[in-house]
C-alpha positions in Angstrom: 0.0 0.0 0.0 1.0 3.5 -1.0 2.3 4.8 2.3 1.6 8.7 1.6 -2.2 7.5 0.5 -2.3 5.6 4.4 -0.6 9.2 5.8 -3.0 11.0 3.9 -6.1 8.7 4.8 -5.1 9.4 8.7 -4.8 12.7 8.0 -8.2 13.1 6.7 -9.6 11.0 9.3 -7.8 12.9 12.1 -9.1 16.1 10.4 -12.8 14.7 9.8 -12.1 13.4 13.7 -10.8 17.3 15.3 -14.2 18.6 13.0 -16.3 16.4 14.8 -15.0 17.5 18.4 -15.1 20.9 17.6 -19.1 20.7 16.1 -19.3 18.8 19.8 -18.0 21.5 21.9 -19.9 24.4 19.9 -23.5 22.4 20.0 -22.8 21.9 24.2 -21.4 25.6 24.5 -24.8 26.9 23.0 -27.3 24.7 24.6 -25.4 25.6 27.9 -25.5 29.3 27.0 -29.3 29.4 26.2 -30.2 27.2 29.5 -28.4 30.0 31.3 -30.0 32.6 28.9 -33.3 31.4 29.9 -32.5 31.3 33.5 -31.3 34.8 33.6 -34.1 35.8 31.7 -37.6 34.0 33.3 -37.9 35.4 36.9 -40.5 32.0 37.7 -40.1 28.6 36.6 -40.6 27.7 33.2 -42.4 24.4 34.1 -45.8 24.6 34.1 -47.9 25.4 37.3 -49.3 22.2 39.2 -51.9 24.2 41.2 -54.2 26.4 39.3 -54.3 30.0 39.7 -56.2 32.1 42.1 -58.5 34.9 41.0 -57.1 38.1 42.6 -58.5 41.5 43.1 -57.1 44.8 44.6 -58.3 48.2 45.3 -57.9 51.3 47.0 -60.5 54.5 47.7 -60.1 57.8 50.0 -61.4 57.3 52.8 -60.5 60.5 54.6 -62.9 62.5 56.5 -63.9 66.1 57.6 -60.5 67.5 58.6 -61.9 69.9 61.3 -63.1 70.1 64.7 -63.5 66.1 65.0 -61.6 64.8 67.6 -58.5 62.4 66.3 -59.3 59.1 67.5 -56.5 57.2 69.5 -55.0 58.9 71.9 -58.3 60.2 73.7 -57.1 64.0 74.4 -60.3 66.3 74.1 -58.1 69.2 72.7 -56.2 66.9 70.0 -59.1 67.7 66.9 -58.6 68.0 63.2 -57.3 71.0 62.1 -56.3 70.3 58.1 -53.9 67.3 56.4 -50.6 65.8 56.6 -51.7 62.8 54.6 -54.8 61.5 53.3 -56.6 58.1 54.8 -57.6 55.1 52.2 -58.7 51.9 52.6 -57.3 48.9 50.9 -58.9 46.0 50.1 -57.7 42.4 48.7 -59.8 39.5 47.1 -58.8 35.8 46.7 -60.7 33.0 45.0 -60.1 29.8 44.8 -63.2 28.7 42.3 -65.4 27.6 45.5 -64.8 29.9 47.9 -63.8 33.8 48.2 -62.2 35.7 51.2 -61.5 39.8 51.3 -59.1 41.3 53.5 -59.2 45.1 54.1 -57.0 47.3 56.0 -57.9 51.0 56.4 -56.0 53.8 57.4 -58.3 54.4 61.0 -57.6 54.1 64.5 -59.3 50.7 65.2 -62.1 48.9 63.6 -65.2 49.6 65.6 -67.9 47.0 65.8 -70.2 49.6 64.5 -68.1 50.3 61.3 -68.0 47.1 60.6 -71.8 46.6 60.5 -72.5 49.7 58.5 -69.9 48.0 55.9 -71.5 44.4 55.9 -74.7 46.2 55.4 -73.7 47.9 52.4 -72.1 45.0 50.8 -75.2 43.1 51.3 -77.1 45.6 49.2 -75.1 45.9 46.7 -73.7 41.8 46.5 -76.4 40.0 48.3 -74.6 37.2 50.0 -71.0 37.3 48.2 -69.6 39.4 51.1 -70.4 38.0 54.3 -69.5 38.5 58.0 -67.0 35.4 58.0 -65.4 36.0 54.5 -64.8 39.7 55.4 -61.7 40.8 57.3 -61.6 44.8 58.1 -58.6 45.7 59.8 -57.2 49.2 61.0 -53.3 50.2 60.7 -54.2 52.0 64.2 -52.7 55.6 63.3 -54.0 58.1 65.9 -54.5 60.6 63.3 -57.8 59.3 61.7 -61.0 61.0 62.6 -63.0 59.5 65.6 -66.7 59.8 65.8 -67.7 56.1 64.5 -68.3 53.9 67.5 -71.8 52.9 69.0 -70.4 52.2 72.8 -71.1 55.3 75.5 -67.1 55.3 76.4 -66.3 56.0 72.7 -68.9 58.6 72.5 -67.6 60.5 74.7 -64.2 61.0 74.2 -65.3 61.2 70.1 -67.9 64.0 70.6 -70.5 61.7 69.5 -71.5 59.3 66.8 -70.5 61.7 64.3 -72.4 60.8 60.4 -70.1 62.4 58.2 -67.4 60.9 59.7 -69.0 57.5 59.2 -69.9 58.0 56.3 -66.3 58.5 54.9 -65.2 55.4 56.1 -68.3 53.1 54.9 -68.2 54.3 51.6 -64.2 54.3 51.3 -64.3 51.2 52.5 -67.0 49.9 50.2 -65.9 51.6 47.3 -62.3 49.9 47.9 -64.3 46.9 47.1 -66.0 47.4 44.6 -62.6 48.5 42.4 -61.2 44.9 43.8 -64.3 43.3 42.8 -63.9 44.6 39.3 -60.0 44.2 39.1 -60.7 40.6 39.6 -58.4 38.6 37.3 -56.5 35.3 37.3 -53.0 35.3 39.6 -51.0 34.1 41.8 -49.7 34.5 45.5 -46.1 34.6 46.3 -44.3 34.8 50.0 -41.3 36.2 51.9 -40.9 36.8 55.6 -37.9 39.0 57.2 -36.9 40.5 60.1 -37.1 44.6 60.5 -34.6 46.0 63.1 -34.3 49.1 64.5 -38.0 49.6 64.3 -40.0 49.1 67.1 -39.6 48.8 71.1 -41.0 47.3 73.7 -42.7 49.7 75.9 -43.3 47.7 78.8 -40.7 45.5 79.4 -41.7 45.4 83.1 -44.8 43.4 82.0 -42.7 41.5 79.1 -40.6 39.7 81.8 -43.2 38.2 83.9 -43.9 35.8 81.7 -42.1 32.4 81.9 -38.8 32.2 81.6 -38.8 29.4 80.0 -41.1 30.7 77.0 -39.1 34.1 76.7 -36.1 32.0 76.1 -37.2 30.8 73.1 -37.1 34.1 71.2 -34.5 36.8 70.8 -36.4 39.7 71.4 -39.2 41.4 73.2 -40.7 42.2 70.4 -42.0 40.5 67.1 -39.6 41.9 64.4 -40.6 39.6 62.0 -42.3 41.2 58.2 -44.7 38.5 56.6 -45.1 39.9 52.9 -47.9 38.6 50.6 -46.9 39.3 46.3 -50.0 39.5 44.5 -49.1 39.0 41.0 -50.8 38.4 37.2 -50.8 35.5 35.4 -47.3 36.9 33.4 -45.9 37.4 36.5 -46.5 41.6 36.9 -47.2 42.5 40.0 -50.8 44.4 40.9 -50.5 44.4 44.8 -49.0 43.7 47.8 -49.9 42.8 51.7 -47.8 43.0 54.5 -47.8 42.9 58.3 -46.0 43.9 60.9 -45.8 44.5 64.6 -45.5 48.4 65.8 -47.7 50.9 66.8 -49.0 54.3 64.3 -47.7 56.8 67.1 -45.4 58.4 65.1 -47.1 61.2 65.0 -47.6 62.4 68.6 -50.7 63.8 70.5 -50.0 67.2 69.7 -50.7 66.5 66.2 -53.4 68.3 64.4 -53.5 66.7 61.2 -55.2 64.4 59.8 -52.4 61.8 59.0 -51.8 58.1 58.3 -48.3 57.8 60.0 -45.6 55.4 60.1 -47.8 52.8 58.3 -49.7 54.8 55.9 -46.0 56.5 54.7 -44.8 52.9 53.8 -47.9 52.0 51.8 -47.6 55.8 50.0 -44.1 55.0 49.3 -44.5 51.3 47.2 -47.2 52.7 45.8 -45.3 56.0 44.7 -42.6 53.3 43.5 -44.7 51.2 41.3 -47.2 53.3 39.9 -44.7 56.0 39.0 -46.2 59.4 37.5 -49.6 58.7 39.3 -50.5 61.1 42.0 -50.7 59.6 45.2 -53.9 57.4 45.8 -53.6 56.7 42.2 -52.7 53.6 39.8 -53.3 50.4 39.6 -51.1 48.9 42.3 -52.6 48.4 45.7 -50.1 48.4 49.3 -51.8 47.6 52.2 -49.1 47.8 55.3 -51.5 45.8 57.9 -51.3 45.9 61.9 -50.8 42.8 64.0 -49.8 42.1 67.5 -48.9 45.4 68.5 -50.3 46.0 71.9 -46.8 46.6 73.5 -44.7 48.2 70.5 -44.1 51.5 70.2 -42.0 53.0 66.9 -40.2 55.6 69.4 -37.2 53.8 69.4 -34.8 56.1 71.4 -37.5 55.0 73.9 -39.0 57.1 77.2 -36.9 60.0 79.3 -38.4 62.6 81.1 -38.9 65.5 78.6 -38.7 68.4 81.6 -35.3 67.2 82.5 -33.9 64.9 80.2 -32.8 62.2 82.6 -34.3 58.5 82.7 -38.0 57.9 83.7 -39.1 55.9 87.1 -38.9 52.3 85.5 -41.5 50.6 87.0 -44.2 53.0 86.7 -43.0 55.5 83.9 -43.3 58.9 85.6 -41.2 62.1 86.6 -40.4 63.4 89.7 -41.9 66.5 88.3 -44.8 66.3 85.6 -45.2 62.4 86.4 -46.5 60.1 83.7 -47.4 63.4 81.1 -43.3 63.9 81.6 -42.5 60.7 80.3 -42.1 60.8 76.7 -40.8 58.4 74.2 -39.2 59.7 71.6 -37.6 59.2 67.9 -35.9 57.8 65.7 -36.4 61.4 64.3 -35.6 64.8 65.8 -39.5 66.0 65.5 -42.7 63.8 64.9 -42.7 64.4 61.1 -39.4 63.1 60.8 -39.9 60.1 63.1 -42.7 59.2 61.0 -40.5 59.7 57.6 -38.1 57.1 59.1 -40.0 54.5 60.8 -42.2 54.3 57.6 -39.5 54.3 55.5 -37.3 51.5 56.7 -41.0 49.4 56.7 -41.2 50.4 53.4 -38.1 49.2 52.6 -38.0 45.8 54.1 -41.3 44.9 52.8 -40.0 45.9 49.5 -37.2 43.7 49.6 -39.1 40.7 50.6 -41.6 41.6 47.8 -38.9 41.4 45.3 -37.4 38.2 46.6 -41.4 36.8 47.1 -40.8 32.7 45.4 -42.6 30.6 47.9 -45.6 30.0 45.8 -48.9 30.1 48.1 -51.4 27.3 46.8 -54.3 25.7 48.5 -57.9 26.2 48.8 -59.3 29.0 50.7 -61.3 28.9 54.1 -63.3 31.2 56.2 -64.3 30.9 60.0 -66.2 33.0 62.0 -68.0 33.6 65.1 -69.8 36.1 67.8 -68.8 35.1 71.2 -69.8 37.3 74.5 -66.3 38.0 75.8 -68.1 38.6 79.3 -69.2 34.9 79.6 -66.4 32.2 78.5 -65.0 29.5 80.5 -62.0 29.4 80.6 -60.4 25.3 80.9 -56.8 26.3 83.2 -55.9 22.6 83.1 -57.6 18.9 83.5 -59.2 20.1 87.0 -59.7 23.7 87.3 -61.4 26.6 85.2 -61.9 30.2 85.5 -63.8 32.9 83.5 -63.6 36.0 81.8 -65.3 39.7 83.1 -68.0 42.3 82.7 -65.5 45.1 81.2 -64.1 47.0 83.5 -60.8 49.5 83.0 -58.0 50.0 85.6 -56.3 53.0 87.3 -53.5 52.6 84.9 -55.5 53.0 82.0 -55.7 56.9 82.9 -52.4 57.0 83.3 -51.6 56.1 79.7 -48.6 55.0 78.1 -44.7 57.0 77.5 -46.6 57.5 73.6 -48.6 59.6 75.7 -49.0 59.8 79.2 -52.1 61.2 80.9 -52.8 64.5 82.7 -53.8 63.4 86.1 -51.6 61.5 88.7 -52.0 58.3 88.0 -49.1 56.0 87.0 -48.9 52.5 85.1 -48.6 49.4 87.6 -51.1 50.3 90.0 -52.2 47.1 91.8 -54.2 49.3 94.7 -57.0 51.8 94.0 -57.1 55.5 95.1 -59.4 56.7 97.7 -59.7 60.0 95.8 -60.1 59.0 93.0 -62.6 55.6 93.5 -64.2 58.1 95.5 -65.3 60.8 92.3 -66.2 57.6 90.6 -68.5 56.4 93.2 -69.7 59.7 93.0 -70.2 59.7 89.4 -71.0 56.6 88.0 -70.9 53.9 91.1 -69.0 51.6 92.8 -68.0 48.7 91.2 -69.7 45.2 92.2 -67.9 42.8 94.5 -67.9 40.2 91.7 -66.4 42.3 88.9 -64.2 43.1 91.5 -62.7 40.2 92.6 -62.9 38.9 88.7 -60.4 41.2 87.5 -58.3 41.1 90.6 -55.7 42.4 90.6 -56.5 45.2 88.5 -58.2 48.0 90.6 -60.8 49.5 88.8 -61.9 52.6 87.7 -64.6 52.6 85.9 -66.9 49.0 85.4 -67.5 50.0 81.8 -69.9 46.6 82.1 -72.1 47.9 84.7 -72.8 51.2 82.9 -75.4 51.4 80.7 -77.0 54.7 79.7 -77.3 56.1 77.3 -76.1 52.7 75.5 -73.4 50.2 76.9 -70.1 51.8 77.9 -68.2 48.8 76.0 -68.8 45.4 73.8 -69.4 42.6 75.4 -70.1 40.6 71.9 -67.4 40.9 69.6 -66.5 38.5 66.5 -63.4 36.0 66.5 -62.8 35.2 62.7 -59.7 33.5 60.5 -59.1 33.3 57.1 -56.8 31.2 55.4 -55.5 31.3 52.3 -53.4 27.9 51.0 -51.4 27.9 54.0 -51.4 30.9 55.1 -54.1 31.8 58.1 -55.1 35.4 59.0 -56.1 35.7 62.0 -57.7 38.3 63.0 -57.5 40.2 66.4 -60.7 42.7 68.0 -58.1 44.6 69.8 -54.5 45.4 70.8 -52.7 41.7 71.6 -49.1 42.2 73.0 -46.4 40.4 72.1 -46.1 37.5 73.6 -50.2 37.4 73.3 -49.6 36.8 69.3 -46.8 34.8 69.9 -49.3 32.3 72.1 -52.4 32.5 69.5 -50.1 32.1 66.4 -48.3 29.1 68.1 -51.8 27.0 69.0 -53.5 28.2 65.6 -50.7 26.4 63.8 -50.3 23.4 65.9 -54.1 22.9 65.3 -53.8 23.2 61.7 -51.1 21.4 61.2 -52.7 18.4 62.4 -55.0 18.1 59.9 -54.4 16.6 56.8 -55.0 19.6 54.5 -52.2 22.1 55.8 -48.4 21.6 56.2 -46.3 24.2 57.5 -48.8 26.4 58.0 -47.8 30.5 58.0 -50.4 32.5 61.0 -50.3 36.5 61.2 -52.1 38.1 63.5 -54.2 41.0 61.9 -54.9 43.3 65.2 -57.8 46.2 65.8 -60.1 44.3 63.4 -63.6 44.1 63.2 -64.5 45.0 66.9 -62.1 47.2 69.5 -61.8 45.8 73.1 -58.5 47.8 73.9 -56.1 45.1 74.8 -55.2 41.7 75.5 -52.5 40.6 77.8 -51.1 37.4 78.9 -52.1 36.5 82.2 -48.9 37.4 83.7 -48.5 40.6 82.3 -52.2 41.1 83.0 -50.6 40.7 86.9 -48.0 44.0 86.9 -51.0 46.2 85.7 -49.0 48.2 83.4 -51.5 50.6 81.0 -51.6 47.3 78.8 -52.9 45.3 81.8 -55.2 47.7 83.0 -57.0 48.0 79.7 -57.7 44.4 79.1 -61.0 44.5 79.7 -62.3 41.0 80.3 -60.3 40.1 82.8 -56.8 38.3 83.6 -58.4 35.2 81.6 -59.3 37.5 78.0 -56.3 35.7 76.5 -57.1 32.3 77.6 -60.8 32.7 76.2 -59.4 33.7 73.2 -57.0 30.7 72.9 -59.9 28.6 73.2 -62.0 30.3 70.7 -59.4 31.1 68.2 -58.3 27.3 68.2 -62.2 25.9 68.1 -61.9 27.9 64.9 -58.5 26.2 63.6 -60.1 22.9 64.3 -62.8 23.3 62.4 -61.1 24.6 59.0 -58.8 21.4 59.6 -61.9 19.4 59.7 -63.4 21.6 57.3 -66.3 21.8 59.4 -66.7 25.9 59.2 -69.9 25.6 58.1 -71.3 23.7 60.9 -69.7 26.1 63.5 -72.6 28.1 65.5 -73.3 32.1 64.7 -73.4 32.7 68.3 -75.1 36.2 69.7 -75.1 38.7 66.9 -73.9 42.1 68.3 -76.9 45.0 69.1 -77.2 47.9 67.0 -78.3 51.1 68.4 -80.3 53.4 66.9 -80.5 57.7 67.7 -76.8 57.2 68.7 -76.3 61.2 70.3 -73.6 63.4 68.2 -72.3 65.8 70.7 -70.6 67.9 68.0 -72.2 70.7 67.0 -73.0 72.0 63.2 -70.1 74.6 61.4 -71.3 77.9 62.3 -71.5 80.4 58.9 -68.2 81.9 57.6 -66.7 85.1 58.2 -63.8 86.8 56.7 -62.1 90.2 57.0 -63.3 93.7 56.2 -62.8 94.3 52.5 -61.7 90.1 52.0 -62.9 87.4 50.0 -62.5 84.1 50.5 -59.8 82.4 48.8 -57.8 85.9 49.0 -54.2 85.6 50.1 -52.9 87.1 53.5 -49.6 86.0 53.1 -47.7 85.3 49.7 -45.0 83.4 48.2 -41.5 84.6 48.2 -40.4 84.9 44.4 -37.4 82.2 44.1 -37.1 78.8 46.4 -34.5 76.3 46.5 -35.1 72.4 46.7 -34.8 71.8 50.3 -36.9 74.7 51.2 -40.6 75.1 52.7 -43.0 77.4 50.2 -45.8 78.8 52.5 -49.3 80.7 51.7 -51.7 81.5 54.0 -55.3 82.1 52.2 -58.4 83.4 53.6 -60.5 80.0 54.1 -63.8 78.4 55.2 -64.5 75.7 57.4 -63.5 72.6 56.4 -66.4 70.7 57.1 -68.1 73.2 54.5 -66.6 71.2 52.0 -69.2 67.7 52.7 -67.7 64.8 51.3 -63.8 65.2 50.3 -62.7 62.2 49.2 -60.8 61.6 45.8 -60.8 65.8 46.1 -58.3 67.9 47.6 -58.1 71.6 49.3 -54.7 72.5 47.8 -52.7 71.9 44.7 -48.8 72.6 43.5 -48.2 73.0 40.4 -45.5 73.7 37.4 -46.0 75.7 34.6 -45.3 73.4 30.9 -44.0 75.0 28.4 -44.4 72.8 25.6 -47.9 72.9 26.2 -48.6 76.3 27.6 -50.2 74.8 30.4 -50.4 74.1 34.7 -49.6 70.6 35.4 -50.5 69.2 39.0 -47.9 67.4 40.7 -48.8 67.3 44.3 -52.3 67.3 46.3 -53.0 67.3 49.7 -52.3 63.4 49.8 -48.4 63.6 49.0 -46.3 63.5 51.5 -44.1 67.2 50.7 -47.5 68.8 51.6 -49.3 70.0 54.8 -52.6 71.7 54.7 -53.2 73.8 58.0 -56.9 75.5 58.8 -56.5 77.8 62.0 -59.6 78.7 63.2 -59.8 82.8 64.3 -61.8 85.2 66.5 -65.5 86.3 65.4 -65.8 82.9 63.0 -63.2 83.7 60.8 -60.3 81.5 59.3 -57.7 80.7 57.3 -55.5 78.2 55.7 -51.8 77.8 54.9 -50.6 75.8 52.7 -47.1 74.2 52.7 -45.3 73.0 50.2 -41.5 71.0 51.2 -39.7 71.0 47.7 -38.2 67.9 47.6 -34.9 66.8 45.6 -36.9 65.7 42.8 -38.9 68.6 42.0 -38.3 70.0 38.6 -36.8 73.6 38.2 -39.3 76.2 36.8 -42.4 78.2 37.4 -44.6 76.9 40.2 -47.7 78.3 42.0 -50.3 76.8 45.0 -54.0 77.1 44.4 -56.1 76.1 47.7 -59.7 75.3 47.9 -62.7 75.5 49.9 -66.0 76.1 50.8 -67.8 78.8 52.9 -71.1 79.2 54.5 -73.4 82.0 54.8 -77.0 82.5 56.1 -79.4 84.0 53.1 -82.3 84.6 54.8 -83.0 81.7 57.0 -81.3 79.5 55.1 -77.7 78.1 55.3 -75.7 78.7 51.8 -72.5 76.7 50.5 -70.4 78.4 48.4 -67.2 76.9 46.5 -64.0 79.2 46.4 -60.4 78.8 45.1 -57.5 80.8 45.6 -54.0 81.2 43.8 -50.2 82.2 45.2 -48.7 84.4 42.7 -45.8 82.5 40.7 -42.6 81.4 42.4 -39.6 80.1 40.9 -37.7 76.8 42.0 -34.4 76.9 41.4 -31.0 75.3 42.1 -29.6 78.4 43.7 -31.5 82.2 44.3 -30.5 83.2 41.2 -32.9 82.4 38.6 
């Protein structure tokens, strides 16, 4: 054989062989490159879904009301009433369907959920839906800010520090709160549910330790801190994967803003929800576009946001640590305070490092909830449970009653008299006023809610209705395996930590939940101020003295909470007894009286301008105009309006452009009330770093009232600061 035809037939083959390698490695190298392509690319699995998806629906409404006069509901000081806006209220609300059943979680920005709110709402959905929104499917929860208008509770203690049943007030809420539902019930679409939990540090502070370590030491040991820091974050997406809303929850109290606020405001909370909802409708004004945030209390009876905690403000050195008072100025003295140098800004960072973490987790969101939905719910009379204390002995829970330490409030505001927090003994002084006033307490509720010394027996006061509830509704919802429980009042920490614990070992034992993931949605549905363990119920801090069933209110509501557990893990709901349905009381008295007429200045009109823009601002600076106003209850129904606008001057269009209302954040709007029934209103305007340089002005307005003849006239007015420049420097 010719040798160079056997060298060149091996070097052909070795060629052919080095091709075939080569077209090897290439094919590998691009399959490997588009597999990592993909998985850079596609956020969720490309495998198809096992479960099928949810149908999902989210919505929002204004649900502010009238910014004047009304007392601000939360802190219970008679000369804390509205006087204009910081930030606007809204209610949120959240549907799930599974194809068989539907749940709605709502959380507004109010004080608390009364029971008579509640009803008004149920009522309304009934008319409109018939029986698709129901008492057990329906979860209405409060962020508690103290800056929401009062005026919407049906029990004699409420009325009175509210100035009455007040019907514009409730009026703003029911139909916020209904009309957040209805734009959920129309959003309705195909989705799914993602997870994430995280914990937020630097946040939130226990403001009663004292009470916090009488409970075993055993159970504290199992947790880190004092306080739940833990954010549970719901991502509500589309069927692509777009996001259209998100829920979250977590453990502090609204008190930003402190109790010599005047402003309608939605605090710490609200701020968080304005922020991701700023972030991901971007260019929308705020309260509008399509994506929903609903920041959501829980167990926050004990949690303040004041995180550089309580010193007395007279003197600046600690506060008496058992009982929270000052050597001069007692409990009023001792203030909690930050993580800001003023209220505004302590609200500004508490909400924004909320905002924050729930952002994260929403973005991280991968846990995929699935399962079907469930709804439990019942009306119990918290004045009448038996409590099981182990195989041999029971107790029960109390006619409401509050203690001497509930007057003296708490270092997020103390009270004006001399009482202090941990009182375990009465004071002849003053038990003797209240005997003088409204009775003595009987021996049994007495020795029931021993040993809290009482000051008023709210359950043996009657007229002109009951002084507090004594039915209130326990209800969960679950969705997959996620359970909602929620709360009619204020639980502490360790509370939550109890009910969260025995709602999950009862689920978990069935056969149709694994792993189950429990929140505790607080001041829903009904308001019974607070619920303590026993053993913190024993020290008869503020927290103590306002749980108002007794030492045993948590036990009842272990009991009754877990009866409900049981029977979604049986799926037995259905079967589970109504119980009492709460009264509702009609002629409820409004102690508020009517907006007198309007007055203004010799030679005025309304809407005039008293005192004007400066020509040229800065970013960083604070634009003020002060206008010739009316009352603000003039104006009737204000939501989705607003009594002040900014805005910049477009020169490609030759026209005024809004960018901020009295719901952003950079705006206050303040109505100071005069001498002789007149008024006015200044607007402020705090140019932040991402305002636009050019020609701006502030238009505010209003409504007056005058008397023509013998009957009362509204009037609409506007008003207009001249134009003012914003500039990078004075020199424009």
């Amino acid at each position: 054989m010719d040798v160079r035809r056997v060298l060149c037939c091996g070097l052909s083959c070795l060629l052919v062989f080095k091709v075939l390698i080569f077209l090897t490695v290439a094919a590998v190298t691009v399959t490997l490159i588009t597999l990592l392509t993909q998985a850079i690319t596609y956020p969720y699995p490309t495998v198809p879904h096992q479960d099928p998806p949810y149908l999902i629906g989210v919505g929002r409404a204004d649900c502010t009301g009238p910014p004047a006069d009304i007392p601000l509901m939360g802190y219970a000081v008679p000369q804390q009433t509205a006087a204009g806006i910081h930030t606007r209220l809204f209610s949120r609300a959240f549907i799930v369907d599974d194809g068989h059943k539907r749940v709605v979680f709502i959380t507004a920005d109010i004080g608390m959920v009364s029971q008579r709110l509640r009803l008004e709402v149920l009522k309304a959905l009934q008319v409109k839906y018939g029986t698709l929104y129901r008492q057990d499917n329906v979860v209405l929860s409060g962020t508690h800010t103290h800056g929401g208008p009062a005026g919407y509770f049906q029990y004699t203690l409420f009325i009175i520090t509210s100035k009455g049943y007040v019907k514009p007030a409730v009026k703003a809420l029911v139909d916020g709160i209904v009309q957040s539902v209805d734009r959920a019930h129309r959003s309705i679409r195909p989705g799914r549910i993602y997870m994430s939990q995280g914990a937020l540090e630097d946040s939130s502070l226990n403001r009663s330790p004292q009470s916090y370590l009488n409970n075993p030491q055993k159970e504290r040991d199992r947790y880190e801190t004092n306080t739940d820091k833990q954010v549970v974050v719901l991502k509500l997406t589309d069927l692509d994967g777009d996001g259209v809303g998100m829920l979250s929850w977590f453990a502090v109290h609204a008190v930003s803003m402190n109790y010599t606020n005047q402003m309608i405001s939605s605090d710490n909370m609200g701020y968080a929800a304005y922020l991701l909802e700023q972030d991901k409708n971007r260019g929308s004004l705020p309260g509008k576009g399509p994506f929903v945030a609903g920041f959501s209390s829980s167990n926050l009876g004990d949690v303040s946001p004041n995180t550089r905690g309580p010193v007395c403000a007279n003197t600046g050195l600690p506060c008496d640590y058992l009982n929270s008072s000052c050597p001069i100025g007692g409990t009023k003295m001792c203030q909690a305070y930050g993580p800001g140098e003023d209220m505004f800004e302590s609200t500004r960072l508490i909400g924004h490092n909320i905002y924050k973490k729930a952002k994260e987790l929403y973005g991280k969101a991968d846990w995929e909830v699935t399962g079907f939905l469930h709804a439990a719910h019942q009306w119990v009379n918290m004045t009448d449970v038996t409590v099981q204390i182990n195989s041999t002995h029971t107790a029960r829970t109390c006619k409401p009653a509050l203690g001497h330490s509930f007057a003296a409030g708490t270092t997020d505001g103390g009270g004006d008299l001399n009482f202090t927090q941990g009182a375990v003994e009465g004071d002849p002084f003053w038990d003797g006023i209240r005997n003088a006033l409204v009775g003595e307490p009987s021996n049994e509720t007495q020795e029931c809610h021993r040993p809290k010394p009482i000051l008023f027996s709210t359950g043996e006061m009657s007229w002109p209705v009951p002084w507090h509830p004594e039915i209130v509704d326990v209800q969960i919802i679950t969705i997959g395996s996620v359970a909602v429980v929620a709360v009619p009042g204020e639980m502490t920490t360790m509370s939550g930590r109890r009910i969260r614990e025995a709602i999950k070992q009862e689920l978990d034992s069935g056969s149709s939940f694994e792993d189950t993931t429990v929140v505790i949605a607080g001041l829903s549905n009904t308001y019974t101020h607070y619920i303590t363990t026993y053993e913190e119920y024993q020290i008869q801090r503020y927290e103590g003295a306002s749980t108002i069933y007794g030492p045993h209110t948590l036990g009842a509501y272990l009991q009754k909470y877990t009866n409900l557990a049981r029977a979604i893990a049986q799926g037995t709901e259905s079967e589970l007894q109504r119980g009492p349905e709460p009264p509702y009381f009609a002629n409820l008295p409004n102690l508020l009286p009517a907006a007198p007429v309007d007055k203004k200045p010799v030679n005025s009109s309304f809407g005039q301008v008293l005192e004007q823009v400066l020509p040229v601002y800065r970013v960083g600076d604070v634009v003020s105009v002060t206008f010739v106003a009316g009352n603000p209850r003039h104006s009737g129904d204000i939501r989705d309006k607003t009594f002040l606008t900014v805005e910049v001057f477009q020169n490609t269009s030759s026209s005024w452009e809004v960018v901020h209302t009295d719901a952003s954040w950079e705006t206050r709007f303040h109505w100071v009330k005069g001498s002789n029934r007149e008024s006015n209103a200044t607007v402020e305007w705090h140019i932040p770093a991402s305002a636009q340089q050019g020609s701006y002005r502030i238009q505010h307005f209003g409504h007056y009232k005058k008397m023509v003849g013998f009957r009362p006239l509204i009037t609409a007015y506007q008003g207009s600061s001249e134009v003012f420049a914003v500039s990078h420097t004075y020199y424009y």
